[in-house]
C-alpha positions in Angstrom: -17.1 10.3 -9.9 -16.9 9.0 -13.6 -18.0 12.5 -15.0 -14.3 13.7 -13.3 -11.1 13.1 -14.6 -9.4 9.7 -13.5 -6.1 12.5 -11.9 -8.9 14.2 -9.8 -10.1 11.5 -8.4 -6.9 10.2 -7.8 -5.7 13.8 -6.0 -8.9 13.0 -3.6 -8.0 9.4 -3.1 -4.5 10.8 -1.7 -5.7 13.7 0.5 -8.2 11.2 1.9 -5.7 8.8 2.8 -3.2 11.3 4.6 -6.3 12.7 6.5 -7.6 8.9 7.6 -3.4 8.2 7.8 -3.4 11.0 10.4 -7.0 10.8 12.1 -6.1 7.4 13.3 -2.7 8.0 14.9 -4.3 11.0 16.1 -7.1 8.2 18.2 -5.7 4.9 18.6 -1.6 5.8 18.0 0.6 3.3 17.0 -2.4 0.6 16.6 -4.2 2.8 14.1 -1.4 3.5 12.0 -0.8 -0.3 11.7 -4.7 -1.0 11.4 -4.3 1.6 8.8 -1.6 -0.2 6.7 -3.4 -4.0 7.2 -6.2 -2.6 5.5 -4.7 -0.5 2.9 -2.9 -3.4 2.1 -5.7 -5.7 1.3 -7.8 -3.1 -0.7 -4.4 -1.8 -2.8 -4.5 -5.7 -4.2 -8.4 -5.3 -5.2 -7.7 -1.4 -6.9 -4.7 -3.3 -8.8 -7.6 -5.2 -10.5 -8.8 -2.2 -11.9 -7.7 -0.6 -15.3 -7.5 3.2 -15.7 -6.2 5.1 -18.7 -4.2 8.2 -17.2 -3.8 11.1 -19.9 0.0 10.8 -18.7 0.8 7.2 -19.6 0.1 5.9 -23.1 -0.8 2.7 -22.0 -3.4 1.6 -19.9 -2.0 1.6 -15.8 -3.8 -0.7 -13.3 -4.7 1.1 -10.0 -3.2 0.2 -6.3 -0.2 2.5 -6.8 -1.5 5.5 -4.9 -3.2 3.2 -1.7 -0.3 1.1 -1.4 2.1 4.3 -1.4 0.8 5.4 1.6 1.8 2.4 3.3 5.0 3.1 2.9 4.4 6.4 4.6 2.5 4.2 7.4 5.7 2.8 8.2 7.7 5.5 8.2 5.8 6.8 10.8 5.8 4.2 13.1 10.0 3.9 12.4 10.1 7.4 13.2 7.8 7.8 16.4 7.4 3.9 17.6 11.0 2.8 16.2 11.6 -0.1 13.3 10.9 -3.5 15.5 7.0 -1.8 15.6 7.3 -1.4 12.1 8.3 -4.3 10.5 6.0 -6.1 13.1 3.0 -4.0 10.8 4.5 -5.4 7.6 4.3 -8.7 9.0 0.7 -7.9 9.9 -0.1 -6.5 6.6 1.5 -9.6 4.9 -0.5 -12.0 7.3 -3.7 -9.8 7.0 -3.5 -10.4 2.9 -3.1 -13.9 3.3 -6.0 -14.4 5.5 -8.5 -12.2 3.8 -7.6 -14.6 0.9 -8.1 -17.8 2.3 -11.1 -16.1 4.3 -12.8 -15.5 0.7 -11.5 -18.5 -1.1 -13.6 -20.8 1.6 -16.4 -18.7 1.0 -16.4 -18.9 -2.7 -16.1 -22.4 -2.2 -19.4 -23.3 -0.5 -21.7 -24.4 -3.0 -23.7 -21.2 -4.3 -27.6 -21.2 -5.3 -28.3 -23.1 -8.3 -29.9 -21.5 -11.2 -33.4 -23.1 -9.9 -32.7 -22.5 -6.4 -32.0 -18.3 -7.2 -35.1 -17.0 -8.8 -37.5 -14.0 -7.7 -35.4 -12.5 -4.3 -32.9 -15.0 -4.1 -31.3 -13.9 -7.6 -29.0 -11.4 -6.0 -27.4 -14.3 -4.1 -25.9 -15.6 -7.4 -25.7 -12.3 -8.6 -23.2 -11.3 -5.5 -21.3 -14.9 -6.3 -20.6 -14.1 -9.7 -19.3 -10.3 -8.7 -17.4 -12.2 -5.4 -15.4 -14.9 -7.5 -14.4 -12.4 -9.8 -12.8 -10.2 -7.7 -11.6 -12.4 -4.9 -10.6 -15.6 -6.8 -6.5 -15.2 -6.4 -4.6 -14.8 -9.8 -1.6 -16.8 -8.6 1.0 -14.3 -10.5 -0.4 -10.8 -9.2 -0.9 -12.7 -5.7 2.7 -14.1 -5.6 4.5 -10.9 -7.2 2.3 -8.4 -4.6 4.0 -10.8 -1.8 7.2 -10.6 -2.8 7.2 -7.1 -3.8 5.8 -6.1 -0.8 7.8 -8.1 2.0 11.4 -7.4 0.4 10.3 -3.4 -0.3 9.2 -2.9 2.6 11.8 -4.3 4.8 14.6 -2.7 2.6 12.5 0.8 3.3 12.2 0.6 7.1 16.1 -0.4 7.2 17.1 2.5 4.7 15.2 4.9 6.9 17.3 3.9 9.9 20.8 4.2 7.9 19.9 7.4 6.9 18.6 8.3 10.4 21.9 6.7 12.0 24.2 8.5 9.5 22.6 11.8 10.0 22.4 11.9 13.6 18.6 12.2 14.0 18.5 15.6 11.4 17.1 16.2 8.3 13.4 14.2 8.6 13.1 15.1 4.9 16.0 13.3 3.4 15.2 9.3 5.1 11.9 10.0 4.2 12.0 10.3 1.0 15.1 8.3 0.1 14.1 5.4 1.7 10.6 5.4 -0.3 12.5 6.2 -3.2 15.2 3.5 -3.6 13.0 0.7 -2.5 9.7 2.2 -4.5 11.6 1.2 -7.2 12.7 -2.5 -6.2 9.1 -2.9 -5.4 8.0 -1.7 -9.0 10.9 -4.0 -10.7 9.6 -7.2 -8.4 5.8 -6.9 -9.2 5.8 -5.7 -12.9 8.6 -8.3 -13.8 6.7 -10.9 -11.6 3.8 -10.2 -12.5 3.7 -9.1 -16.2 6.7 -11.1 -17.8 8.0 -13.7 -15.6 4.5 -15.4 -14.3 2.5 -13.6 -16.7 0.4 -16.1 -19.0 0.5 -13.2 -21.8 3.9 -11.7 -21.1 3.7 -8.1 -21.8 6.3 -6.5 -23.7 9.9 -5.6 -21.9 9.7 -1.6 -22.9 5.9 -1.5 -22.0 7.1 -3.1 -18.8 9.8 -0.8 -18.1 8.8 2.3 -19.4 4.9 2.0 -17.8 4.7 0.0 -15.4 8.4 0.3 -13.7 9.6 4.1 -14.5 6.4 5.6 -15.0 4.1 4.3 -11.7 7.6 5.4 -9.7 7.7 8.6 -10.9 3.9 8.7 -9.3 5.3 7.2 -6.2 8.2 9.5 -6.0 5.6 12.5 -6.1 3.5 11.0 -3.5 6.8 10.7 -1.0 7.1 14.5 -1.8 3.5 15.5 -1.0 3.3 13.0 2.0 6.8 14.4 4.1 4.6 17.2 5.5 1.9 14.6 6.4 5.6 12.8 8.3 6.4 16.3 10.0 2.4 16.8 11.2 2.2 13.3 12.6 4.5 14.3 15.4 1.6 16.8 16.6 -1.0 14.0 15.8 0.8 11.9 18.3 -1.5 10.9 21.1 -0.1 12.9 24.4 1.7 10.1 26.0 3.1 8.5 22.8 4.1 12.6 22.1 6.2 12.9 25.5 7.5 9.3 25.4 9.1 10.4 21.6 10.8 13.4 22.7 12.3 11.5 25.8 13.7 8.9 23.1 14.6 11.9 20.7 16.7 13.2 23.4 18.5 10.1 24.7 18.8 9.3 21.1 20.9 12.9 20.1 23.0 12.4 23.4 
């Protein structure tokens, strides 16, 4: 994958994650969409380790922005077809999930690893895979406290958006919640983490413009794109739905218009 460009690879990452997104309401329903969302979660905070230059941004832009997108449309979902209680009860999940694969990792980093004596001949990739296992899974307190905050207070402002919009439209136009509601709190999501994370808690602040103009405006305008490509993924979840979960959402539909 190295020898393709960094927005190819990027373009598969998303039609792979609508497809999975899909596939598992398609088997488990409402379950796999929020198994979907725990996990995308937790791997979204390990891609934001990673560095990429994009030929669109002059600076470099850490990943996580595409993966974690699609959670938003994970919710949506389940607000649409399982209703909002089901969906913030995911992004509870997903927060929990985070904080437990953490803590999970921190304990196992902790146990004493093979000494330098100890991991010689076919024990040396035991150290090997302690060195690579601290580095990625040892918490940096600001990017582990900004993805929290950013990602409880977006996502709660997202699923309650969607249902204004639903509410004041009378159930019509699918389009226009989706995409608003990912829109406005996208952006309050972007603003928490990049100020959190790369001014406010940063040990090396980053400068204000780089800030704004990169990491705020500039990851948005990807996110905005993704909400456009992902409302016909929103439309085509209704025929993923599993039979039962299908006939149950057009009873609620039509209680819901009378």
């Amino acid at each position: 994958m190295h020898a393709l460009p960094p927005e190819l690879v990027k373009a598969g990452l998303l039609i792979f994650t609508f497809g999975s997104l899909l596939l598992m309401l398609r088997i488990f329903g409402s379950i796999g969409v929020t198994a979907y969302v725990c996990i995308a979660i937790v791997a979204a905070n390990l891609h934001v380790l990673k560095a990429v230059q994009f030929s669109a941004f002059p600076d470099p832009v850490a990943l996580g922005t595409i993966l974690f997108a699609t959670t938003f449309l994970g919710t949506d979902i389940l607000t649409e077809y399982y209703g909002p209680e089901h969906a913030r009860r995911t992004v509870l999940l997903g927060f929990s999930g985070l904080i437990l694969m953490t803590a999970f990792m921190i304990f196992g980093i902790g146990i004493r690893p093979l000494s330098e004596a100890q991991a010689t001949g076919d024990w040396q990739w035991a150290l090997d895979n302690h060195r690579h296992l601290t580095a990625i899974f040892t918490p940096v307190p600001a990017i582990l406290l900004a993805g929290l905050s950013a990602y409880m207070g977006s996502q709660i402002l997202d699923i309650w958006i969607y249902q204004r919009i639903r509410k004041f439209s009378h159930n019509r136009h699918l389009w226009l919640r989706n995409n608003a509601s990912t829109w406005i709190s996208a952006l309050i999501d972007n603003t928490i983490f990049s100020l959190l994370a790369w001014v406010i808690l940063a040990p090396s602040p980053l400068p204000l413009p780089v800030v704004w103009k990169t990491y705020i405006l500039g990851t948005w305008f990807l996110r905005v794109g993704v909400a456009l490509l992902d409302t016909p993924i929103l439309y085509l979840a209704a025929f993923a739905l599993p039979k039962e979960d299908r006939i149950r959402y057009r009873h609620s539909i039509s209680a819901y218009e009378s």
